[in-house]
C-alpha positions in Angstrom: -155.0 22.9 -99.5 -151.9 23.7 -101.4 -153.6 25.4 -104.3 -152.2 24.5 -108.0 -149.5 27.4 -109.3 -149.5 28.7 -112.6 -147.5 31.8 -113.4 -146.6 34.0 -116.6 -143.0 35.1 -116.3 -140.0 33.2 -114.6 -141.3 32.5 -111.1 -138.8 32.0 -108.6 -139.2 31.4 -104.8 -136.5 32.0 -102.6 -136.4 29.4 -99.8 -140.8 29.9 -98.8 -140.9 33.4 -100.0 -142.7 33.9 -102.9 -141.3 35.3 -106.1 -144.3 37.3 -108.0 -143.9 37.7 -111.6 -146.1 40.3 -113.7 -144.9 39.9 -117.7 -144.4 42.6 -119.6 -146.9 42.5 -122.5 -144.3 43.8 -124.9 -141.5 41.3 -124.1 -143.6 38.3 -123.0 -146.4 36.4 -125.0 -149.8 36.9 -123.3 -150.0 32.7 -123.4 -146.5 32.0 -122.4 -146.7 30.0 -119.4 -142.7 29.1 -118.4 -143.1 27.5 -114.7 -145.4 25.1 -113.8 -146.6 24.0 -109.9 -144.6 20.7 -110.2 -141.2 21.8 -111.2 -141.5 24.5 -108.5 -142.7 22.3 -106.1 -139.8 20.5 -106.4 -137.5 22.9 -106.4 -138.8 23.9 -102.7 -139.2 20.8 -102.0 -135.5 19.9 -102.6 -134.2 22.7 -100.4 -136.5 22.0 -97.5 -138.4 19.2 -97.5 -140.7 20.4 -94.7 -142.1 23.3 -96.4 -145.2 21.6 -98.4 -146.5 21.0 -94.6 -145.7 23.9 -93.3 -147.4 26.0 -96.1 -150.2 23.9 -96.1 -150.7 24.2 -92.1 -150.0 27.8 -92.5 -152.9 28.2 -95.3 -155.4 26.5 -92.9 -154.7 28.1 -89.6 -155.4 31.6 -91.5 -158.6 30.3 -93.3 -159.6 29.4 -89.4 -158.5 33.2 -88.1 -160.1 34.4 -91.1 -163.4 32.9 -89.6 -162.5 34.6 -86.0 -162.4 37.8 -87.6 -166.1 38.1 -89.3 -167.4 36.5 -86.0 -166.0 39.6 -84.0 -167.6 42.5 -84.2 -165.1 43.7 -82.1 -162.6 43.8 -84.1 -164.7 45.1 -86.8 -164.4 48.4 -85.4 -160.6 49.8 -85.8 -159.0 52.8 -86.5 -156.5 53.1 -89.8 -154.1 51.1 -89.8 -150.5 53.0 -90.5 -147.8 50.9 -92.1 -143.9 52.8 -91.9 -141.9 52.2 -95.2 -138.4 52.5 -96.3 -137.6 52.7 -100.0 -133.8 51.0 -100.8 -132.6 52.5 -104.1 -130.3 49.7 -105.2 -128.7 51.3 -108.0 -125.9 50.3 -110.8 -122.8 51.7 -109.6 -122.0 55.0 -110.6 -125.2 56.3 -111.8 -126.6 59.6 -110.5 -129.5 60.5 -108.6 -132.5 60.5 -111.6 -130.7 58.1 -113.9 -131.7 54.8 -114.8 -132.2 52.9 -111.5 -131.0 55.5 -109.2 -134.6 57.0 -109.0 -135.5 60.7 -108.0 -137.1 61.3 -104.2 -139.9 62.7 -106.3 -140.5 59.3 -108.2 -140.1 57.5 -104.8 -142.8 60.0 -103.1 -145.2 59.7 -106.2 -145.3 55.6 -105.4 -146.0 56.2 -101.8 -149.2 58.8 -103.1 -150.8 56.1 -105.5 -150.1 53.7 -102.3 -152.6 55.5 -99.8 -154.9 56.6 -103.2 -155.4 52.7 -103.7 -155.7 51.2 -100.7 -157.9 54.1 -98.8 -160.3 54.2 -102.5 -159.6 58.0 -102.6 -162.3 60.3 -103.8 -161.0 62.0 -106.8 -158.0 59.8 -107.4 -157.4 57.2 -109.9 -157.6 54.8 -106.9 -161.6 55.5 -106.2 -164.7 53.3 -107.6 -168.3 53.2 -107.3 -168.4 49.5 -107.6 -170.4 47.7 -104.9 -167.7 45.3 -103.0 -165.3 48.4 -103.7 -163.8 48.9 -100.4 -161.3 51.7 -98.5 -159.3 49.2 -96.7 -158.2 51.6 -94.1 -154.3 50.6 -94.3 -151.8 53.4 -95.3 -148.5 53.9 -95.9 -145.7 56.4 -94.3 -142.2 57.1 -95.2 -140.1 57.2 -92.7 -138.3 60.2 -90.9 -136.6 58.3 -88.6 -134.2 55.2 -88.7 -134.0 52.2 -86.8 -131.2 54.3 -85.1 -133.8 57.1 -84.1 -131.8 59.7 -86.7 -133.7 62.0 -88.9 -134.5 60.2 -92.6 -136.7 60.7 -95.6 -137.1 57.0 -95.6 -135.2 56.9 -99.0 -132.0 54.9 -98.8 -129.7 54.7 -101.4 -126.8 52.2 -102.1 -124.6 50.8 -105.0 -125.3 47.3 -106.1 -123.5 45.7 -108.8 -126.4 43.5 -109.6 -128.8 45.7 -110.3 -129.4 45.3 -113.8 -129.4 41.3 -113.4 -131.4 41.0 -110.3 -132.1 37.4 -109.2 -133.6 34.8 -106.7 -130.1 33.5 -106.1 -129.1 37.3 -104.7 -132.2 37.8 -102.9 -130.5 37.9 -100.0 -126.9 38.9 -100.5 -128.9 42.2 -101.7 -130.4 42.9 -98.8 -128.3 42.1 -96.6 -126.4 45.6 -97.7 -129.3 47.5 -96.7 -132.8 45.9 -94.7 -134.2 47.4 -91.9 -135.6 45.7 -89.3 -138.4 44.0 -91.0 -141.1 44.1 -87.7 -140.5 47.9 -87.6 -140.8 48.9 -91.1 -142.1 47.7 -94.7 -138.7 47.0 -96.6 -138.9 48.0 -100.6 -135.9 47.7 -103.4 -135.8 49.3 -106.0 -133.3 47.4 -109.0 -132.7 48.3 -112.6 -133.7 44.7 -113.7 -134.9 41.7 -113.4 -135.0 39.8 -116.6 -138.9 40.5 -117.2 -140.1 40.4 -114.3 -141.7 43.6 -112.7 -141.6 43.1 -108.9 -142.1 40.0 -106.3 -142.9 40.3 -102.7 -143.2 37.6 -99.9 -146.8 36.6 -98.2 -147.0 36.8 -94.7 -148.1 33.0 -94.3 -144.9 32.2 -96.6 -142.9 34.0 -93.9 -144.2 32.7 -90.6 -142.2 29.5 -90.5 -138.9 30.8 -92.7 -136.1 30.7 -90.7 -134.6 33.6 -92.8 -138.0 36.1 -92.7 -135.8 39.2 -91.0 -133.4 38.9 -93.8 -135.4 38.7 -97.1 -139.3 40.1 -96.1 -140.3 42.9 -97.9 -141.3 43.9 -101.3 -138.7 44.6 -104.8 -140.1 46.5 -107.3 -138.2 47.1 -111.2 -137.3 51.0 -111.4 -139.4 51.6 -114.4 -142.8 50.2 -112.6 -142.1 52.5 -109.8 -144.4 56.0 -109.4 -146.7 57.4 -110.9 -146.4 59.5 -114.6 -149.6 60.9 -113.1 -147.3 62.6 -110.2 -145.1 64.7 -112.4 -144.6 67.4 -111.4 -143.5 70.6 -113.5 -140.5 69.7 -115.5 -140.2 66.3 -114.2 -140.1 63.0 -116.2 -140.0 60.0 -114.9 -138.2 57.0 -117.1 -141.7 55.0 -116.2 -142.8 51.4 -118.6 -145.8 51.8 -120.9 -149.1 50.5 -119.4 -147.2 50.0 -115.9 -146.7 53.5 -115.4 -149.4 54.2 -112.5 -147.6 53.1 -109.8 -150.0 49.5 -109.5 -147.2 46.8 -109.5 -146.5 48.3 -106.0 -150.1 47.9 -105.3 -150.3 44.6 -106.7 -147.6 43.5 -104.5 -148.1 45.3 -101.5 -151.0 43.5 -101.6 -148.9 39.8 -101.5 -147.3 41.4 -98.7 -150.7 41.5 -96.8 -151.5 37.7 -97.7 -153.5 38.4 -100.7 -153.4 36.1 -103.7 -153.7 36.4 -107.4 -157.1 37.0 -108.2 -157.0 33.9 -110.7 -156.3 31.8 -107.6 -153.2 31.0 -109.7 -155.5 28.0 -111.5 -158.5 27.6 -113.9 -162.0 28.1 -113.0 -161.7 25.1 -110.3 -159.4 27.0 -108.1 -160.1 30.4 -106.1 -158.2 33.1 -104.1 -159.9 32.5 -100.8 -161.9 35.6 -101.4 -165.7 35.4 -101.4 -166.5 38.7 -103.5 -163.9 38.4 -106.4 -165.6 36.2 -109.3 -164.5 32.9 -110.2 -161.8 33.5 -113.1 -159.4 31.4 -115.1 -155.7 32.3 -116.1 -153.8 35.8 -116.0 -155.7 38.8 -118.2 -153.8 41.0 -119.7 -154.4 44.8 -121.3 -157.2 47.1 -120.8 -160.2 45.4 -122.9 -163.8 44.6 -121.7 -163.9 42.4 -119.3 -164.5 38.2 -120.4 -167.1 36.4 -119.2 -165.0 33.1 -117.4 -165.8 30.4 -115.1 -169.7 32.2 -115.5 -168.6 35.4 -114.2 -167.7 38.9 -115.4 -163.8 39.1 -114.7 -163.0 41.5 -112.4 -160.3 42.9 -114.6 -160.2 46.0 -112.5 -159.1 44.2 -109.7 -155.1 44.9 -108.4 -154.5 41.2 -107.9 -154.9 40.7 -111.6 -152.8 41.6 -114.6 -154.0 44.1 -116.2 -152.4 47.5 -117.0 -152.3 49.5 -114.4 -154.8 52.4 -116.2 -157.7 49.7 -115.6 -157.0 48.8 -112.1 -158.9 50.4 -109.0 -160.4 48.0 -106.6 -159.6 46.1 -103.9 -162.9 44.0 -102.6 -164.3 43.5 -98.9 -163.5 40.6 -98.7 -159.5 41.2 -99.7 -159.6 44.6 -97.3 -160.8 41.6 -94.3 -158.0 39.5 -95.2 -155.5 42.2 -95.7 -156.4 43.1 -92.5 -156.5 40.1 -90.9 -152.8 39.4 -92.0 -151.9 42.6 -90.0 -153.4 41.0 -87.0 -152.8 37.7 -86.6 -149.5 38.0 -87.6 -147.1 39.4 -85.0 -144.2 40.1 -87.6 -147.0 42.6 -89.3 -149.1 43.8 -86.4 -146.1 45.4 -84.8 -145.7 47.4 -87.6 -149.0 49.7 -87.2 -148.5 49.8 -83.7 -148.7 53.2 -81.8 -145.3 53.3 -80.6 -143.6 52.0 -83.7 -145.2 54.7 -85.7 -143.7 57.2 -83.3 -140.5 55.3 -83.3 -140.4 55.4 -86.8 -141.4 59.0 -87.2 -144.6 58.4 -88.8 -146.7 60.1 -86.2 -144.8 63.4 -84.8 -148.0 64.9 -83.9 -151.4 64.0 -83.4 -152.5 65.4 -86.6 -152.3 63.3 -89.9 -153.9 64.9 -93.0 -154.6 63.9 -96.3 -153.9 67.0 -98.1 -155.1 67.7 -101.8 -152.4 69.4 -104.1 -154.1 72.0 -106.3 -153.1 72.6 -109.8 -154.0 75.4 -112.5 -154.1 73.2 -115.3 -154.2 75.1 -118.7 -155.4 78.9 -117.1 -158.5 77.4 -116.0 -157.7 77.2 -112.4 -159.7 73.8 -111.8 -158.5 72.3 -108.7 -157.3 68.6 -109.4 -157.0 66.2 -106.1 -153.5 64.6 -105.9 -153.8 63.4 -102.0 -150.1 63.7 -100.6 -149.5 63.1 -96.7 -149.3 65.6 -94.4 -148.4 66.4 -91.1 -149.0 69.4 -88.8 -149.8 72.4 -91.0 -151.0 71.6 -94.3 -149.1 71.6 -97.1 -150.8 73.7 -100.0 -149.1 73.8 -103.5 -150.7 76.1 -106.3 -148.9 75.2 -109.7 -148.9 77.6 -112.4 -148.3 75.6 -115.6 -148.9 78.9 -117.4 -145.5 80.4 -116.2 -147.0 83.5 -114.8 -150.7 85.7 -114.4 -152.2 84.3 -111.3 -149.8 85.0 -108.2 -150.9 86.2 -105.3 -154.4 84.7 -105.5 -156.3 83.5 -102.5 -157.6 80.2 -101.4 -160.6 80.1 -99.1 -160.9 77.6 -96.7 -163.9 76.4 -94.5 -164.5 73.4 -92.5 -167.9 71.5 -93.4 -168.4 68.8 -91.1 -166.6 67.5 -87.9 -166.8 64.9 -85.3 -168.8 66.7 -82.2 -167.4 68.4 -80.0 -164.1 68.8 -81.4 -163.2 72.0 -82.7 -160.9 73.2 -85.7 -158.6 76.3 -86.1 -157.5 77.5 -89.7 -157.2 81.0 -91.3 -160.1 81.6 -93.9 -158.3 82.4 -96.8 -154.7 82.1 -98.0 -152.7 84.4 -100.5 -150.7 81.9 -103.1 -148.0 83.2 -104.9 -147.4 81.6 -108.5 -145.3 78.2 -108.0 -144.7 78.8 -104.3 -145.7 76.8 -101.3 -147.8 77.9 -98.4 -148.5 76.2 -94.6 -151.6 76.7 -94.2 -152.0 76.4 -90.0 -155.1 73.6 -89.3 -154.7 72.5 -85.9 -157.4 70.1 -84.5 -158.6 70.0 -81.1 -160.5 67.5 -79.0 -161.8 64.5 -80.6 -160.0 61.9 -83.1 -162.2 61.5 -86.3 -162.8 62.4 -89.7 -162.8 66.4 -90.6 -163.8 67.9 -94.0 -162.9 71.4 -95.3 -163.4 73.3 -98.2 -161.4 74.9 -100.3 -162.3 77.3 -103.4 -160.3 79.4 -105.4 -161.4 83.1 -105.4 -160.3 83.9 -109.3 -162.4 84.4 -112.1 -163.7 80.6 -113.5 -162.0 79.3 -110.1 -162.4 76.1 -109.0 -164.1 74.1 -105.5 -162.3 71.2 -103.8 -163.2 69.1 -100.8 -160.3 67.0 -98.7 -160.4 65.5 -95.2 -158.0 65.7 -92.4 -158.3 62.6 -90.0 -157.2 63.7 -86.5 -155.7 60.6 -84.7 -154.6 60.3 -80.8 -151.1 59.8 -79.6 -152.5 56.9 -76.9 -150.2 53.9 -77.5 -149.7 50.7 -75.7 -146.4 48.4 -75.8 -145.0 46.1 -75.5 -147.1 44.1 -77.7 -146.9 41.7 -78.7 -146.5 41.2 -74.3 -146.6 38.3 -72.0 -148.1 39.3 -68.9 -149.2 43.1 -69.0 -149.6 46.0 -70.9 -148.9 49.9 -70.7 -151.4 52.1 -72.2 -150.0 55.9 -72.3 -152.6 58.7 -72.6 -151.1 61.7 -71.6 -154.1 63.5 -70.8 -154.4 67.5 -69.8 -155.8 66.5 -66.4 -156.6 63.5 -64.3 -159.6 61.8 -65.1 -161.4 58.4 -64.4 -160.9 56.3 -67.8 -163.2 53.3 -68.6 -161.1 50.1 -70.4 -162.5 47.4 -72.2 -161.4 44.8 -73.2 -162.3 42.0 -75.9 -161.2 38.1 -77.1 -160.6 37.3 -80.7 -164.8 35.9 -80.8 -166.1 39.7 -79.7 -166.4 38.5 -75.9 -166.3 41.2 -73.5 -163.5 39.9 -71.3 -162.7 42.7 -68.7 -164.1 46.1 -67.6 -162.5 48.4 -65.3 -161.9 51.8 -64.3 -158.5 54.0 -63.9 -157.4 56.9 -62.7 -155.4 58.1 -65.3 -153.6 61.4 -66.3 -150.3 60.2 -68.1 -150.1 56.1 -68.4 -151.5 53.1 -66.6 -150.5 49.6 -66.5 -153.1 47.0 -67.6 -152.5 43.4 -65.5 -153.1 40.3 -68.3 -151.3 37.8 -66.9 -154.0 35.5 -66.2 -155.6 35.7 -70.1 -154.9 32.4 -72.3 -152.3 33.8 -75.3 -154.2 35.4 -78.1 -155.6 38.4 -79.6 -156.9 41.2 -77.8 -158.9 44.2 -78.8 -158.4 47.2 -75.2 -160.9 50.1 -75.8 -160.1 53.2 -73.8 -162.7 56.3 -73.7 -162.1 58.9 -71.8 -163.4 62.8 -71.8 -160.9 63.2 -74.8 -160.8 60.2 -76.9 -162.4 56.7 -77.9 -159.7 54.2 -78.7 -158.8 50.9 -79.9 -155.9 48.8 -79.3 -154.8 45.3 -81.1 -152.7 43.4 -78.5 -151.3 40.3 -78.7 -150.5 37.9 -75.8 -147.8 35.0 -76.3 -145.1 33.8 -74.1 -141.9 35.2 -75.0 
C-alpha cells in the first residue's frame, strides 16, 4: 500500500527517487508542514504516469522477500557486509580545500568513522546502546582506494559546481552527471554548499528498481555543514559543522533511505507504520533532544536515526530495520553487488585479508585516559597517541595483549610499543588461520594510565563472481595446499539444495545452470576457513 507522505521541509522527488528533507530547527518551524502526499503525488504522477503502480508493486514484492528472509535461517548466518564509498565534493567555484563547501579529507574521513560507529553499535562510541532491539547491523562502510579505472584514490573526489550554493531537484542530475561512479560498484555521496533548508536526500532502493535513470542519480547528497563529526577533530582542526547536526547523523539517517529504510513516523499519524515491527507506533516528525512523548500509546523512540531529532540523541537502529537493511542489500542486485568479494577488491576496500577496527587513543587533559574513536584499518594497525598538552609524555609505551580469539587461529603483534608525543606508529598485528572476531588489549604504562579493549575482525579473500550469474559460478580460494573442500549450498526458504565435494587449491567452478533464478546462499569450509556467499541467479 502506497503509504500517506507527510514531510517537514520542501520535499522534492526526482523522477521515483526520493527527495528526503530534515528541517533545520533554527530556520524552519517545528509544525511547518509545506508538501503534502497529494500535490506530490501529482507531481510524479504527471511525469510518469506508471510510477503509483510501480511503487506500489515494488513495496509489496519486498514486504514478501522480507518474509523469505526471517524464514531462512540460512541466510541468517552472514558475514559483514562491506559497502565501498566515494565522497564527490561539489564545491562553489573557486573556493579552497577547507572553505565553505570544499570540505577537508579529515571532515570527509570523520563521516565515514561515525558511519561504521552507527551502523556496527560500536562499544565506546556515541553509536553504541544498551537498549533491548538495539542492534549492530553488520553493514560498513569503506572509502575507496581505487577508481572504477583501477587507479589509486582516497575515494575523495573533488569538482567545481556552480550550483552549489542553490542545489536543487531540477539539477539532480546535470550534477552528477559531472562526477558519479558507477553506482553498482560504489555508494555515490555529494557533498553541496546548499540546499535551501534542506540537509541531505537520498534515493530508496525500491524507488530505484524500476527508474530508468537509477545509474545516473542513485546515491546519497548531503549539505556541507551536516557532514562529519565535531567529535572527530582533531588537534587544531575545526570543522564549519550546523548546531545540533554536527555528529555526522544526517549521513546516517540517510544512508539508512539508501538501504530501504523509512522514516520512523511512517511518514503519517498514528494509523500509518514504517514496516518495522520493533520501532513504536508514532505520529509526526520530533524534533530536539527532550524526553521522549508518549504517542499512538507508545514511548517514541526519539533515539531512533530514522527520526528527527538532533543528532546528540540518536543511536539506534532496531532488529527489525538491521533485517530490512539487509534484506535491501540482498534482494536487490543493484546493492548486492556492492558488498561483493570481488568488488571490494576491485574497489580497493579489501587489499589484504586483514580489516581492523582500530581505536585512536588520546591523552586528554594529562590524564592519559584512552578514549575509543574506531577508525578503519588495514594491515598493520594504525596507533595515534595525541598529546593535547604540547609536550611531557613522549616516548611512552603501549602494551598490547590479545584476550580472546577464534580457535585455532593464531595472532602475531609486538607486546609493547614506544609512542613518541603527536607521532604515529604501525603497530605489526598479522592474523593467521581462521576468519573471526579477535580482541586485544591495550594499556598505557604511565603513571594514572589508562586500559582500552578493540577488536580486529580477520576476514578471507575467497570471492565468487560473476554474480549476479546465469548459469555458474567461480569460487576462488587460494589455498596454501590442495585440499578436499565441502560446498553447500542453500535457496532463499533455508533448503539445503546441493552438497558436493572439490578438490580445490586455487579456484573451482560451481555448475548452476539447472537452479530456477533466485537467491542463493554457497557455504565453503575448508581446513582454513568457513564461508558464506550471497549469489544471485537471473538470466542476463
Amino acid at each position: 500500500m502506497l503509504r500517506k507522505l507527510s514531510y517537514l521541509s520542501l520535499l522534492f522527488f526526482f523522477f521515483s527517487g526520493h527527495f528526503d528533507a530534515i528541517a533545520q530547527i533554527a530556520e524552519i518551524p517545528q509544525q511547518h508542514d509545506k508538501c503534502g502526499h497529494t500535490q506530490m503525488e501529482a507531481w510524479l504522477e504527471s511525469r510518469d504516469p506508471d510510477y503509483k503502480k510501480r511503487r506500489e508493486a515494488q513495496q509489496l514484492w519486498f514486504e514478501k522477500q522480507l518474509k523469505l528472509q526471517g524464514e531462512a535461517p540460512a541466510l541468517r548466518v552472514q558475514s559483514t557486509l562491506k559497502i565501498p564509498v566515494v565522497v564527490h565534493v561539489m564545491h562553489a567555484p573557486g573556493e579552497a580545500i577547507g572553505t565553505q563547501s570544499n570540505i577537508t579529507d579529515a571532515q570527509i574521513r570523520s563521516q565515514i568513522v561515525v558511519l561504521n560507529e552507527d551502523f556496527r553499535k560500536m562499544a565506546g562510541s556515541r553509536g553504541f546502546n544498551t537498549h533491548p532491539v538495539g542492534a549492530d547491523s553488520e553493514i560498513e562502510f569503506c572509502l575507496a582506494t581505487l577508481d572504477p579505472n583501477g587507479n589509486p584514490t582516497t575515494g575523495i573526489n573533488r569538482v567545481s559546481y556552480a550550483n552549489s550554493n542553490n542545489h536543487g531537484f531540477g539539477n539532480d542530475q546535470s550534477m552528477k552527471a559531472l562526477s558519479i561512479w558507477p553506482t553498482h560498484k560504489y555508494l555515490n555521496i555529494w557533498i553541496v554548499k546548499n540546499m535551501g533548508g534542506i540537509l541531505g536526500y537520498a534515493y530508496l532502493p525500491s524507488d530505484m528498481a524500476t527508474d530508468p535513470d537509477r545509474t545516473q542519480i542513485d546515491g546519497v547528497v548531503i549539505g556541507c555543514r551536516y557532514f562529519g563529526s565535531r567529535d572527530k577533530q582533531d588537534l587544531g582542526e575545526v570543522f564549519n559543522l550546523a548546531t545540533n547536526f554536527d555528529l555526522g547523523r544526517t549521513t546516517t539517517h540517510e544512508v539508512g533511505h539508501y538501504l530501504n529504510l523509512l522514516h520512523i513516523w511512517g511518514d503519517g499519524d498514528c494509523t500509518i507504520d514504517d514496516d518495522v515491527n520493533d520501532t513504536p507506533n508514532c505520529s509526526g516528525q520530533y524534533f530536539g533532544c527532550g524526553v521522549p512523548p508518549v504517542q499512538c500509546g507508545n514511548t517514541r523512540m526519539i533515539e531512533n536515526y530514522m527520526d528527527y531529532s538532533d543528532d546528540r540523541c540518536m543511536n539506534i537502529y532496531t532488529e527489525g530495520q538491521k533485517t530490512r537493511m539487509r534484506t535491501a542489500l540482498t534482494v536487490y542486485p543493484f546493492r548486492a553487488s556492492l558488498y561483493n568479494p570481488a568488488n571490494i577488491m576491485a574497489t580497493g576496500c579489501s587489499d589484504s585479508n586483514i580489516v581492523a577496527y582500530a581505536d585512536t587513543f588520546y591523552i586528554i587533559n594529562g590524564n592519559n585516559q584512552l578514549v575509543r574513536i574506531n577508525q578503519l584499518a588495514t594491515n598493520n594497525l594504525q596507533v595515534r597517541v595525541v598529546n593535547q598538552l604540547g609536550g611531557g609524555y613522549a616516548n611512552h609505551p603501549v602494551r598490547y595483549e590479545l584476550i580472546t580469539q577464534p580457535a585455532g587461529s593464531q595472532l602475531f603483534l609486538d607486546t609493547v610499543v614506544n609512542t613518541t608525543g603527536n607521532g604515529t606508529v604501525n603497530i605489526p598485528f598479522r592474523i593467521g588461520g581462521i576468519p573471526g572476531e579477535y580482541v586485544v588489549r591495550a594499556t598505557t604504562s604511565v603513571a594514572r594510565g589508562g586500559q582500552v579493549d578493540f577488536q580486529l575482525r580477520a576476514i578471507s579473500t575467497a570471492s565468487v563472481y560473476p554474480n549476479p550469474f546465469e548459469k555458474e559460478v567461480i569460487i576462488k580460494l587460494d589455498l596454501p595446499a590442495e585440499e578436499n573442500v565441502k560446498v553447500q549450498v542453500f535457496d532463499l526458504s533455508g533448503r539445503l539444495v546441493l552438497g558436493k565435494d572439490y578438490a580445490v587449491k586455487t579456484s573451482f567452478i560451481l555448475d548452476m545452470e539447472g537452479f530456477p533464478e533466485g537467491l542463493y546462499t554457497i557455504r565453503v569450509i575448508s581446513s582454513q576457513l568457513t564461508d558464506f556467499f550471497r549469489v544471485v541467479k537471473m538470466n542476463l
